[in-house]
C-alpha positions, -999 to +999 in steps of 0.1 A: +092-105-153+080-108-123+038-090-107+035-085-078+001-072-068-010-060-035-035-042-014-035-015+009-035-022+049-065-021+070-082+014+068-104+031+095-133+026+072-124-012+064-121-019+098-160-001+106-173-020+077-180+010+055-176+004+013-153+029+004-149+031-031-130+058-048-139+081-008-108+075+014-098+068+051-063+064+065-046+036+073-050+020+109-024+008+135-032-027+120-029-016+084+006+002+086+014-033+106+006-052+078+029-029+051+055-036+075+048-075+070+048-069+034+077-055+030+097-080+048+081-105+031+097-089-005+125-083+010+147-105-014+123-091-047+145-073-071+135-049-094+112-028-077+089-004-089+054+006-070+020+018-088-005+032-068-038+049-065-040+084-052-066+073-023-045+082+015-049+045+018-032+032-010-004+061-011+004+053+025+007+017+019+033+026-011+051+052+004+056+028+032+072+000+009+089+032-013+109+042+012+121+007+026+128-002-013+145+032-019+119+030-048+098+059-064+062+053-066+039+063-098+006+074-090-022+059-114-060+065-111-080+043-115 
């Protein structure tokens, strides 16, 4: 078995330099970029299945690879 572990893209408040915690900010331009570089990067990765946290920024990254992968995505908080 293979684990594959990855975080979110670049959110607004990542890229003003604000902790975030468990609050949330959306993804930026950058940050849905670098899902999209993910994803062709496990391209070739069988056996799919995505975990996520319910912050915007993490379910936005998921749903992103979700939908490339044809993949559901299980919400877990942390």
């Amino acid at each position: 078995m293979k684990l594959i572990v990855a975080h979110h893209g670049e959110s607004v408040w990542n890229r003003k330099g604000i902790i975030q915690g468990q609050r949330d900010s959306p993804l930026t331009t950058l940050g849905l970029r670098q899902v999209t570089i993910l994803s062709l990067a496990l391209e070739d990765t069988e056996g799919r299945h995505i975990y996520s946290s319910p912050a915007i920024r993490a379910m936005e990254s998921a749903r992103q690879l979700a939908q490339q992968f044809q993949c559901q995505v299980t919400t877990a908080a942390c």
